[in-house]
Structure formats: C-alpha cells, structure tokens
MIDOSE-1310 file (N, C-alpha, C; in nm, 2 decimals, decimal comma, always signed):
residues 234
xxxx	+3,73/+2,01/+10,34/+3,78/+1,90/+10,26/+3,85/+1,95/+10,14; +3,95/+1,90/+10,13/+4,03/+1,94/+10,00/+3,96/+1,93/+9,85; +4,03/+2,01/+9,77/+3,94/+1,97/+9,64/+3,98/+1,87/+9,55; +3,85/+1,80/+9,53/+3,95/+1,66/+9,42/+3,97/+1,69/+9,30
xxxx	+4,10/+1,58/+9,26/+4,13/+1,65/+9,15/+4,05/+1,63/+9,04; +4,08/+1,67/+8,97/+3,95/+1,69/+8,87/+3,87/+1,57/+8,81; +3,95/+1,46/+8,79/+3,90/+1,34/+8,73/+3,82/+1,26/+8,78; +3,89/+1,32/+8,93/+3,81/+1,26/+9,05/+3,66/+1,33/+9,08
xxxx	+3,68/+1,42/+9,04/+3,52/+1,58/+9,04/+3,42/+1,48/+8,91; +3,49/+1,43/+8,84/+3,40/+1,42/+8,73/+3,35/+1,25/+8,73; +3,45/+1,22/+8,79/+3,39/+1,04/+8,85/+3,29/+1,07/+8,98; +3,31/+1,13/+9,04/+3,21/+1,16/+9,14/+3,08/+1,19/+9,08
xxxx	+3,09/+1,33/+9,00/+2,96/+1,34/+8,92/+2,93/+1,23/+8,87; +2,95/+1,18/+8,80/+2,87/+1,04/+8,71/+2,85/+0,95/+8,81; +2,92/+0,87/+8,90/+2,87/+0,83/+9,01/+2,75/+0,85/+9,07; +2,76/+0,96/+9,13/+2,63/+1,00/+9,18/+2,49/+1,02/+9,07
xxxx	+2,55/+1,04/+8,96/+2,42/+1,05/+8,88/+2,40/+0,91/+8,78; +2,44/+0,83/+8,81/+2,38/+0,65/+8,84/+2,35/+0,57/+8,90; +2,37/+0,66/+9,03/+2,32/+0,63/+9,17/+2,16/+0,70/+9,14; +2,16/+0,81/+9,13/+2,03/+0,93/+9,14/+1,94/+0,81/+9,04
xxxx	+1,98/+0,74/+8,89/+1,87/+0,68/+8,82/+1,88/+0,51/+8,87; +2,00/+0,47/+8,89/+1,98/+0,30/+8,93/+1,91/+0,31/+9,06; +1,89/+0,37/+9,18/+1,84/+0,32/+9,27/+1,71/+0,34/+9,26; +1,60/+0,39/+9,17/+1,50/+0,44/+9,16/+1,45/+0,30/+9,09
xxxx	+1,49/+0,26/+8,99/+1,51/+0,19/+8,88/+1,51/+0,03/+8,96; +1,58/+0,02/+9,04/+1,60/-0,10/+9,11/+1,48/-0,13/+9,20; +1,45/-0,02/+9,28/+1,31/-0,02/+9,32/+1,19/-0,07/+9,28; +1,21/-0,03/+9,15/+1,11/-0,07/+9,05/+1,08/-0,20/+9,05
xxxx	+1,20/-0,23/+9,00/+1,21/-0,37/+8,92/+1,18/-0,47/+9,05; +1,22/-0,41/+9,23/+1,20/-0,51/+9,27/+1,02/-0,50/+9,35; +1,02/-0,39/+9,33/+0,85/-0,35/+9,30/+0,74/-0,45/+9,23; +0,83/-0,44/+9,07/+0,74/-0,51/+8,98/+0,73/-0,68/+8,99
xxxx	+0,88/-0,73/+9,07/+0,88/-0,85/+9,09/+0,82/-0,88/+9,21; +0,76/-0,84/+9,32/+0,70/-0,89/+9,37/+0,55/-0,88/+9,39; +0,54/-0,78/+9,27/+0,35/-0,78/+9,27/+0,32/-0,88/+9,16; +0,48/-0,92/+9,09/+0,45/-1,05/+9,02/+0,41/-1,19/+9,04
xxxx	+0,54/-1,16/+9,22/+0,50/-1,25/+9,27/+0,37/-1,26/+9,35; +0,28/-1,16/+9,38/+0,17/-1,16/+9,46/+0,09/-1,23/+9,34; +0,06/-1,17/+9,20/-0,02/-1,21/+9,08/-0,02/-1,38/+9,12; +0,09/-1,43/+9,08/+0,12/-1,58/+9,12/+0,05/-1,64/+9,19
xxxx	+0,09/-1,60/+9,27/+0,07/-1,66/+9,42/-0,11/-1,68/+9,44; -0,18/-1,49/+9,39/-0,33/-1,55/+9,37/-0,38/-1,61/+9,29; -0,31/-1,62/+9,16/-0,39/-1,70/+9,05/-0,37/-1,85/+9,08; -0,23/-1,92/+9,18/-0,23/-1,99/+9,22/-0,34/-2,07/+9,30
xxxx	-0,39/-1,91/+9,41/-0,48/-1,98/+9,52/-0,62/-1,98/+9,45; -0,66/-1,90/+9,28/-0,75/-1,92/+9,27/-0,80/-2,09/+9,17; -0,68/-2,10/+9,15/-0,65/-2,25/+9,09/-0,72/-2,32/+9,14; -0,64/-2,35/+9,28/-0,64/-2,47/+9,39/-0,81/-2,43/+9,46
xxxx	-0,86/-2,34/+9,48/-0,98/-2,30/+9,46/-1,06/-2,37/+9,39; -1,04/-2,34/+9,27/-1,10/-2,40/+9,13/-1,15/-2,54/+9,14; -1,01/-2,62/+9,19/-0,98/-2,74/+9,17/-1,09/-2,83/+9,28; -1,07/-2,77/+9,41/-1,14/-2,79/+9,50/-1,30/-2,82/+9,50
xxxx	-1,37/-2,72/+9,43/-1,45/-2,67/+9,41/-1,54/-2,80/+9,32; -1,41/-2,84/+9,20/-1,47/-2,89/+9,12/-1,46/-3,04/+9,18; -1,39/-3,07/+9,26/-1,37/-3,22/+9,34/-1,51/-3,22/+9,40; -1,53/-3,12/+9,48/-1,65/-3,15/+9,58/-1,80/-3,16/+9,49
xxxx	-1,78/-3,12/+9,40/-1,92/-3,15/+9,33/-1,90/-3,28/+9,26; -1,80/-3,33/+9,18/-1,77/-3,46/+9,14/-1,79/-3,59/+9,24; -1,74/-3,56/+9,38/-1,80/-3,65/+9,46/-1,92/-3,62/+9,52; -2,02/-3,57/+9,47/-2,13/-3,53/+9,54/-2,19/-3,68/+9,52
xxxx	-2,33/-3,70/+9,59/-2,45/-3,82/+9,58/-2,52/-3,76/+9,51; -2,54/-3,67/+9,44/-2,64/-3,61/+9,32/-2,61/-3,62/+9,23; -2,62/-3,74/+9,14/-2,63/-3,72/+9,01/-2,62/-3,63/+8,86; -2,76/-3,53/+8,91/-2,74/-3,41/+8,84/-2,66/-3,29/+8,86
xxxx	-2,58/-3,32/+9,00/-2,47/-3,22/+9,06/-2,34/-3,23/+8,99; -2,27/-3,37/+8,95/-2,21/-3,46/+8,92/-2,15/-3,45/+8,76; -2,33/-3,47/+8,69/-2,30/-3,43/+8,56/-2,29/-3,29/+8,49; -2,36/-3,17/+8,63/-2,31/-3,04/+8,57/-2,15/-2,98/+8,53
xxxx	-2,10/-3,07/+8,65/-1,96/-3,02/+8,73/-1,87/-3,11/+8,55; -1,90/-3,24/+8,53/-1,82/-3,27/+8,47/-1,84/-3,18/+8,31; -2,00/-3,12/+8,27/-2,02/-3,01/+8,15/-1,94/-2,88/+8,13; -1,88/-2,87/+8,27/-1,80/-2,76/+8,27/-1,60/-2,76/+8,29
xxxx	-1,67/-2,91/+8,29/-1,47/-2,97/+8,31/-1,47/-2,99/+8,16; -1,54/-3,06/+8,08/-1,55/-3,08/+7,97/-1,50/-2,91/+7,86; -1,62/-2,81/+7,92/-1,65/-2,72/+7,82/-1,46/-2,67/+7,87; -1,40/-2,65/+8,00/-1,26/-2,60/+7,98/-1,13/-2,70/+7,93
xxxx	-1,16/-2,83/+7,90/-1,11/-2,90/+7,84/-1,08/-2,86/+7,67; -1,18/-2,81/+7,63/-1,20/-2,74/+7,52/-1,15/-2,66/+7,46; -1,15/-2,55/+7,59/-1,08/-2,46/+7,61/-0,95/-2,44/+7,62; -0,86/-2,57/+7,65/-0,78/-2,61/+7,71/-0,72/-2,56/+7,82
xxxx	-0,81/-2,53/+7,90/-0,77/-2,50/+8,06/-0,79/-2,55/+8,13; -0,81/-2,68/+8,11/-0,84/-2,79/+8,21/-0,75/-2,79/+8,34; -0,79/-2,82/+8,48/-0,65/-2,82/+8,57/-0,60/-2,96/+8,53; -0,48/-2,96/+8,49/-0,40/-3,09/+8,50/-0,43/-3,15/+8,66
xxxx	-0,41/-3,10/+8,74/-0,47/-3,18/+8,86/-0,55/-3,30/+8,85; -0,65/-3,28/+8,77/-0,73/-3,32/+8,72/-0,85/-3,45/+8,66; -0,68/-3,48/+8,63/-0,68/-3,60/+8,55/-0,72/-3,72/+8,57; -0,64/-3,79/+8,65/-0,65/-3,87/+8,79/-0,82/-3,89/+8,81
xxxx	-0,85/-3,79/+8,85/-1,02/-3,77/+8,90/-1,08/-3,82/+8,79; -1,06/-3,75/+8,66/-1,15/-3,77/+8,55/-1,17/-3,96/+8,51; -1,02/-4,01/+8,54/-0,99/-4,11/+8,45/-1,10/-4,22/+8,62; -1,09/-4,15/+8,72/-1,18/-4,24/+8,84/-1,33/-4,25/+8,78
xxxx	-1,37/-4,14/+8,76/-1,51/-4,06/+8,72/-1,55/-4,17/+8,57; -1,45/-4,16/+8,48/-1,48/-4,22/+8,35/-1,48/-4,39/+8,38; -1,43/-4,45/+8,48/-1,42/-4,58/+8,55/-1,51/-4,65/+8,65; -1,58/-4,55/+8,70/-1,65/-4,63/+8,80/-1,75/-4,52/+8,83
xxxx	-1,79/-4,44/+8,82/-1,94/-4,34/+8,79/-2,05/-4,46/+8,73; -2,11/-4,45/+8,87/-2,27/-4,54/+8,86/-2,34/-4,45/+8,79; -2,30/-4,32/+8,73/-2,46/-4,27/+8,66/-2,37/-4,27/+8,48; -2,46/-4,35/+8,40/-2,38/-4,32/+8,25/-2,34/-4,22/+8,18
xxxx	-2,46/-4,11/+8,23/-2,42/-3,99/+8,14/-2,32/-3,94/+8,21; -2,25/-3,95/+8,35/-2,11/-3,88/+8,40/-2,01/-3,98/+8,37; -2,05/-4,08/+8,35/-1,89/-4,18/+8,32/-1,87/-4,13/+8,18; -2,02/-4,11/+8,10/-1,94/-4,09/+7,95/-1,92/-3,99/+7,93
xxxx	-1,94/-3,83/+7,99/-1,91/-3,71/+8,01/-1,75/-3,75/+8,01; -1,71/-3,80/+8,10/-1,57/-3,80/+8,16/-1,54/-3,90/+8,08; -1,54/-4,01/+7,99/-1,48/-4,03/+7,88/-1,47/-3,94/+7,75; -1,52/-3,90/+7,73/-1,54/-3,77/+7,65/-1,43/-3,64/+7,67
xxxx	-1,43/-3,63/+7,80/-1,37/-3,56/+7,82/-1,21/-3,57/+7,83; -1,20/-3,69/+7,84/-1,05/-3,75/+7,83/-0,99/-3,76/+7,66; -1,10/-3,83/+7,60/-1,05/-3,79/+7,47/-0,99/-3,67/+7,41; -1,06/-3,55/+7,44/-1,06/-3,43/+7,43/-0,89/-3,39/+7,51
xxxx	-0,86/-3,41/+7,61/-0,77/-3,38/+7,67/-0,68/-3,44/+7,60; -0,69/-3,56/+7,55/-0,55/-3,69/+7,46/-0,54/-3,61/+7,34; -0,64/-3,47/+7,30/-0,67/-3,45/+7,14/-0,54/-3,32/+7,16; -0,51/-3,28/+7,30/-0,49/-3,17/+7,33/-0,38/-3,16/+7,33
xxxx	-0,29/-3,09/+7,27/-0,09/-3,08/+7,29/-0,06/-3,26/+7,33; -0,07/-3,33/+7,23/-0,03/-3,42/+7,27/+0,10/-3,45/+7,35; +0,17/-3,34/+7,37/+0,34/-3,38/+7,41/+0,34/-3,36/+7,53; +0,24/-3,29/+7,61/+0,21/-3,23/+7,73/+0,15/-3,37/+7,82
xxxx	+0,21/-3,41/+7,94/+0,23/-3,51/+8,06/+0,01/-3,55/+8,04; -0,06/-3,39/+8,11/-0,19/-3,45/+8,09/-0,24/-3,52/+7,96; -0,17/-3,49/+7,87/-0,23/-3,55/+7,72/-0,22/-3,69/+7,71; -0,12/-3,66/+7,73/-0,01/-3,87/+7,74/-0,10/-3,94/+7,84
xxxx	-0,16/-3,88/+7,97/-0,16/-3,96/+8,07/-0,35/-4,03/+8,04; -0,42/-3,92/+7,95/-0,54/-3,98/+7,88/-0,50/-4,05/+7,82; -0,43/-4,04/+7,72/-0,42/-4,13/+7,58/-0,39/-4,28/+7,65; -0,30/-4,28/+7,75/-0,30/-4,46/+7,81/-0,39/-4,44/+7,87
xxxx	-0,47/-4,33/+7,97/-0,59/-4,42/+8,00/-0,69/-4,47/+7,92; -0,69/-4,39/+7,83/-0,85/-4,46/+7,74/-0,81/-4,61/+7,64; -0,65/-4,62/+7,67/-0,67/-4,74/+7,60/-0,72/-4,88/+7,71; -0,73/-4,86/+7,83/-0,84/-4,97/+7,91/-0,92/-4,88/+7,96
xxxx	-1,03/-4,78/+7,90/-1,15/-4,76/+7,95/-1,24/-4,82/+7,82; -1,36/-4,80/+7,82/-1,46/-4,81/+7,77/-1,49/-4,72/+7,67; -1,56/-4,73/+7,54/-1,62/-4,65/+7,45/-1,74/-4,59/+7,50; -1,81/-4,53/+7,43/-1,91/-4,47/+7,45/-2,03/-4,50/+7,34
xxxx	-2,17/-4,52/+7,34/-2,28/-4,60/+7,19/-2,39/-4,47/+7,32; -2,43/-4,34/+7,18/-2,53/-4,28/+7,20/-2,64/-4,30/+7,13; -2,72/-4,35/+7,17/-2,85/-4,44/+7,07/-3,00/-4,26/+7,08; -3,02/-4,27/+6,96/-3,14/-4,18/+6,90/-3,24/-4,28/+6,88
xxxx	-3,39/-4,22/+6,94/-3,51/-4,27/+6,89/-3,58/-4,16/+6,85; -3,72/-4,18/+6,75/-3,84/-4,09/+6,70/-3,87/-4,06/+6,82; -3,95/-4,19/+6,88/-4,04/-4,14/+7,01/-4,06/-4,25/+7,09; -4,09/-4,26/+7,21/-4,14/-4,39/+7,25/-4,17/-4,56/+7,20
xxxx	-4,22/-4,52/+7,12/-4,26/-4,66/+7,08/-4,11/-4,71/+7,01; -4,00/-4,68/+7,03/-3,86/-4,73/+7,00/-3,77/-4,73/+7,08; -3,82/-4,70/+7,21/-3,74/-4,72/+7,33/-3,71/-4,87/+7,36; -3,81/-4,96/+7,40/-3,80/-5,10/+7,37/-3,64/-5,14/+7,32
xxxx	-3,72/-5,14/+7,14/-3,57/-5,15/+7,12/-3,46/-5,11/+7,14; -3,45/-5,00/+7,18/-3,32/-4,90/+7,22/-3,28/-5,00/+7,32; -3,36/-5,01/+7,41/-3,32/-5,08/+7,53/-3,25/-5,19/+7,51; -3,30/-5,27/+7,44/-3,22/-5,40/+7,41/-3,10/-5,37/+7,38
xxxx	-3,10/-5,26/+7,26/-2,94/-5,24/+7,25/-2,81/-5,22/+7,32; -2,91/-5,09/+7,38/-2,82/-5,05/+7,50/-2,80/-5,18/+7,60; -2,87/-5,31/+7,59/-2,78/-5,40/+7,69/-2,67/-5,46/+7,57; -2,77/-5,47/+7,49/-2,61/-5,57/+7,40/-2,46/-5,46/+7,40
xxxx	-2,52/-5,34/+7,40/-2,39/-5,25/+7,34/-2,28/-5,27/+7,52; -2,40/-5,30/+7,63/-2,33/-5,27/+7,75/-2,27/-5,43/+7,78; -2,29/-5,52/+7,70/-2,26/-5,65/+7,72/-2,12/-5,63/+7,65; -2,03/-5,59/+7,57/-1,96/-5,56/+7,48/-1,88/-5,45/+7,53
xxxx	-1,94/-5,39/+7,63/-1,79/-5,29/+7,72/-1,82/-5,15/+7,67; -1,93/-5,09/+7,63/-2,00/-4,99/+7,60/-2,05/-4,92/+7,73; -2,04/-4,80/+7,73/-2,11/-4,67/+7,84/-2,20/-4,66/+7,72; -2,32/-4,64/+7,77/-2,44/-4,57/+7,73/-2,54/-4,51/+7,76
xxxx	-2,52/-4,33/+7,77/-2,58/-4,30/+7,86/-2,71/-4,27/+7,81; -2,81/-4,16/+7,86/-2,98/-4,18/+7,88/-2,98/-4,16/+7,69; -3,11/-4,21/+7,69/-3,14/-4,22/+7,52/-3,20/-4,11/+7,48; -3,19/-4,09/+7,34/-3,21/-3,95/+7,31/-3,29/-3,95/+7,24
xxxx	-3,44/-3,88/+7,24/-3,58/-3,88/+7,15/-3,53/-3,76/+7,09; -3,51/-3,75/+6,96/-3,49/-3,66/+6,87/-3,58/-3,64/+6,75; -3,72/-3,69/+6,73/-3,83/-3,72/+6,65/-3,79/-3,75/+6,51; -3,92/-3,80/+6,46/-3,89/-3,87/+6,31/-3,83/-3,82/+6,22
xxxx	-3,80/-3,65/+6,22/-3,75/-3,62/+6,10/-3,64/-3,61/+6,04; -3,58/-3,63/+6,21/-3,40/-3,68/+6,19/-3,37/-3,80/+6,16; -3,46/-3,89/+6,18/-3,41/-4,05/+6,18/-3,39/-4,04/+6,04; -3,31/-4,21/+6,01/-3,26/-4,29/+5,84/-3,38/-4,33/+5,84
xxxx	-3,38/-4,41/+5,72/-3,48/-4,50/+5,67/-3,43/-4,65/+5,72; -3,31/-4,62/+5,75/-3,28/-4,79/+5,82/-3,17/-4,73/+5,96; -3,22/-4,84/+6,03/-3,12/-4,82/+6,12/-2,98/-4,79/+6,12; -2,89/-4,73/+6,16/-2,76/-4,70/+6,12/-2,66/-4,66/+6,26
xxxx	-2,55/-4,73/+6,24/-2,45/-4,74/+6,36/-2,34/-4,60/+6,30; -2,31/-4,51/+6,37/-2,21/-4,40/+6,27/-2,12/-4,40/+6,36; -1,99/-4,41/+6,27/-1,87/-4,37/+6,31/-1,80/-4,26/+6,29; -1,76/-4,18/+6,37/-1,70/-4,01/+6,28/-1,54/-4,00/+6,28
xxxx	-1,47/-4,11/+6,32/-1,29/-4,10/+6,31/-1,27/-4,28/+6,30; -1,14/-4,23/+6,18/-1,13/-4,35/+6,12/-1,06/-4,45/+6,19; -1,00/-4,41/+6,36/-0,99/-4,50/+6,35/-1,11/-4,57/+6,48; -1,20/-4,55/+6,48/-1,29/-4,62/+6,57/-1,38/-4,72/+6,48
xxxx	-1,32/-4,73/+6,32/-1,42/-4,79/+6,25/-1,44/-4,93/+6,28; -1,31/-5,04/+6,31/-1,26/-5,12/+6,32/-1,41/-5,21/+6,47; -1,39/-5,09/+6,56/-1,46/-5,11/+6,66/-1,67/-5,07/+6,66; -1,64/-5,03/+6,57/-1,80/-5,00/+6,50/-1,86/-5,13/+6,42
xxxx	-1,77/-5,18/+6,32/-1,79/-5,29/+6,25/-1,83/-5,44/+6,37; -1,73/-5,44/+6,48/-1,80/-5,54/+6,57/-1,90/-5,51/+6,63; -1,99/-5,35/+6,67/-2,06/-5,37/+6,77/-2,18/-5,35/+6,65; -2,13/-5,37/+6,54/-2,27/-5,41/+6,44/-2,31/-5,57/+6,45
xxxx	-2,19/-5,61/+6,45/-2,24/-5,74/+6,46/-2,28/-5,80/+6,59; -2,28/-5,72/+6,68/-2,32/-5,78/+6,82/-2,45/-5,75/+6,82; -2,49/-5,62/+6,74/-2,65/-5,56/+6,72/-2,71/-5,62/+6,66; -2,65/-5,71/+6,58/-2,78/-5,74/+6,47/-2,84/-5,86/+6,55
xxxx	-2,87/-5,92/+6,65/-2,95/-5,95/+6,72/-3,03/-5,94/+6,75; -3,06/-5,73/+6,76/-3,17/-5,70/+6,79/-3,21/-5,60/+6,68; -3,16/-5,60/+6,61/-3,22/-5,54/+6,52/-3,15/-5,52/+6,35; -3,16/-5,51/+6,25/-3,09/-5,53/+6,13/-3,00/-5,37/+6,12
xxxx	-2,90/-5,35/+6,14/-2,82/-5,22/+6,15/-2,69/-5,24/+6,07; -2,68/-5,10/+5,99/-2,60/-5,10/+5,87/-2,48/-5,03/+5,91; -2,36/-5,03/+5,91/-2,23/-4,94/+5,93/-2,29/-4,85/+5,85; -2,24/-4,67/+5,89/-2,17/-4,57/+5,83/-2,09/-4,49/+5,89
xxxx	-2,01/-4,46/+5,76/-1,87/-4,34/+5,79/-1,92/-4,21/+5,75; -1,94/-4,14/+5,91/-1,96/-3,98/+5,86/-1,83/-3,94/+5,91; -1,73/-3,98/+5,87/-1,57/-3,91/+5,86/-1,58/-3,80/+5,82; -1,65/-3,78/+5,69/-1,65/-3,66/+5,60/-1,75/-3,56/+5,64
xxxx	-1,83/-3,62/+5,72/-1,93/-3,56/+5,71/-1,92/-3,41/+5,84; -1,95/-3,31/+5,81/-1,98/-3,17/+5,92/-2,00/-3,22/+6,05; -2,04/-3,30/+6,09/-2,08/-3,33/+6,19/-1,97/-3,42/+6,32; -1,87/-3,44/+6,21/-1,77/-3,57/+6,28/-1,68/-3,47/+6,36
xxxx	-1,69/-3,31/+6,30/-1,60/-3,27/+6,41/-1,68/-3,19/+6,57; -1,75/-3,22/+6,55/-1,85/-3,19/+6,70/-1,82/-3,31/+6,76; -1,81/-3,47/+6,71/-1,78/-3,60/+6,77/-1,70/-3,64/+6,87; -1,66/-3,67/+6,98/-1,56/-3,75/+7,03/-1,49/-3,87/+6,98
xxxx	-1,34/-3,90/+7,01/-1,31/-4,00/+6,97/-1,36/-4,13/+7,01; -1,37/-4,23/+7,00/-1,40/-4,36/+7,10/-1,58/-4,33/+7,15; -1,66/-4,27/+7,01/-1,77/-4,22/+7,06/-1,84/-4,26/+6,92; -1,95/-4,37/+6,97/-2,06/-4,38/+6,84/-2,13/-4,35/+6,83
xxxx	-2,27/-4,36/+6,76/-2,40/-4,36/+6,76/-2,49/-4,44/+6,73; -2,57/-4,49/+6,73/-2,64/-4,57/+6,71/-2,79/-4,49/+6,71; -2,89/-4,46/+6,53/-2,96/-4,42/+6,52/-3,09/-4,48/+6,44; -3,20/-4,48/+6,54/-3,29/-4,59/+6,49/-3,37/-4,56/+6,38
xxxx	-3,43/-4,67/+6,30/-3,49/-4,62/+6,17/-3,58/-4,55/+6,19; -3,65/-4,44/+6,11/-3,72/-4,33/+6,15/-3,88/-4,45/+6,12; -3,98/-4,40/+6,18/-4,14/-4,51/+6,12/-4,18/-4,46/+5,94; -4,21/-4,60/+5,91/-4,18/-4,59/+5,78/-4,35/-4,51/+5,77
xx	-4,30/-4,42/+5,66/-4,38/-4,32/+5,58/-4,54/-4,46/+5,47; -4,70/-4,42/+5,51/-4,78/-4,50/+5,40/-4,74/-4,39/+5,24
C-alpha cells in the first residue's frame, strides 16, 4: 500500500489513538449504566417486596399482627421512607380498623405523612384525608380504680367522632391535681375546647395548652389527651 501523505499519517495516528481510549471508555459507561440499571431494578423488587409484606400483615385477623406492622409503617413514616404505595391502605386502616389502637396508629400516621414535604402527591393525599377522618383522645389513669371513669369517657369522646385506643395506667405520680384535656398544636385547640364540653358530663375537666411545652413535639396532629386527676394526697 502506498504511503499516505503525511497529514493523512498523522490523522490516522490520532484516529486510532481515540479509538484505542473511546472504545474502552464507552464500555465502561455502558458497563456502569447497566449495573445501574440492575441496582434499580433490585431496589425496585425490594420495594414491591417491602410493600407486599407490609399489606399481608395489615390484613391479617390478628390484632397484635396488625398493630406491629402499622409501628413500623409509622416508625418509616418518620423516617420518611414511607412507600407512597401506601397511602390508600393507611387512610382504609385509619377508617375502618375494628381494633382502636391500629385505626389510631394509622391516624397518626397520616398526620405524620401530611407533616412530610408537603408538596409531595403522598403529603397532599393525607392532608384531604384527615380532613373526614376522625381525631384521636388518649386518656391516662393512676390505676384501676379510674378505669370506670375512663370508660365513660372514652364513650362520650367516641360519641363525638373520637378513636380511642386501650387506656393507659401510668400511676399517680404523673397525674394533675385536676383532671385535664391537653392540646399540643394550635390548631386542634378549637376541637379540644368542644370535647371539654362534651366531658364535663362525666367528669369536671379543664382545657390545657402544652403548645410550648417539650412534650408537644413527640405529639401528633389531630391527637389529644385526656389525663385523669391523680387521688388526692391526706
């Protein structure tokens, strides 16, 4: 073969030595794009996994199966890894769950999700559901002998469109000296103020605002308390 002319010798060389680094380089890239796409693809199937997983215990007939599954939809709620999938189920669970402590798990947990990137499709799609679900009234007693009353409450609070789940014996040294209904975000005060008055029925109960207080940020939204007076001290 004849010899090229020179310009041509020297485009040849650089040719081939773009060839010698692009094709190596291309390789790569389509190397790296598809173990990106493998990455995908399994974090995908471990999703849909996830998701699965967490359906079949939500519909389980166990109770205590029910309420673990929703403690850990809750705790990645938190997290904010909730599966948007998700949602839908929760807002079923927060609506029609015969056991209280998993309906109000899953109201709770919707709040938490409405608290979350508000701009985001799952955030929005809480925030209209909880405006037709139900609140939540967590009632504290010393000990037994204020269960009674608890009880009554918890019908008045459930006459009034309240979830209330199991009561909480937390002994005398936490109770008030008077009964007290607490609210921890301002705007659920409005709805605290009536379920005092639907209480005093059964018993003489005073509003308070622990807005300020340490404790209001551990609270859920659309979430009260109701805490009985501690036995009075001779």
């Amino acid at each position: 073969m004849a010899d090229l002319p020179l310009h041509w010798a020297k485009a040849d060389i650089v040719f081939k030595a773009i060839a010698s680094i692009a094709i190596p380089v291309s390789l790569a890239l389509v190397g790296h794009a598809f173990n990106a796409q493998q990455e995908q693809a399994a974090a995908n199937l471990l999703k849909m996994e996830r998701v699965e997983k967490m359906l079949s215990h939500l519909t389980s007939a166990n109770d205590r199966e029910r309420l673990l599954s929703m403690r850990v939809i809750s705790f990645l709620a938190k997290q904010q890894q909730f599966p948007p999938e998700l949602v839908e189920v929760m807002i079923g669970v927060a609506r029609g769950d015969p056991a209280p402590d998993v309906s109000s798990s899953a109201l709770e947990t919707l709040a938490t999700i409405a608290g979350n990137d508000t701009t985001s499709a799952p955030s929005m799609q809480a925030q209209q559901a909880l405006k037709t679900l139900p609140r939540v009234l967590h009632i504290h007693i010393a000990d037994e002998t204020q269960r009674e009353a608890a009880l009554r409450a918890r019908e008045q609070a459930k006459a009034q469109g309240y979830v209330v789940p199991s009561i909480v014996m937390v002994g005398p040294e936490y109770l008030p000296h008077q009964t007290q209904l607490r609210f921890f975000h301002t705007e659920d005060k409005d709805d605290a103020y009536k379920l005092v008055g639907a209480l005093s029925g059964t018993a003489a109960v005073s509003l308070k605002d622990f807005t300020k207080e340490r404790s209001a940020g551990r609270a859920f939204p659309r979430s009260l308390e109701l805490w009985m007076a501690g036995p009075k001290k001779d």
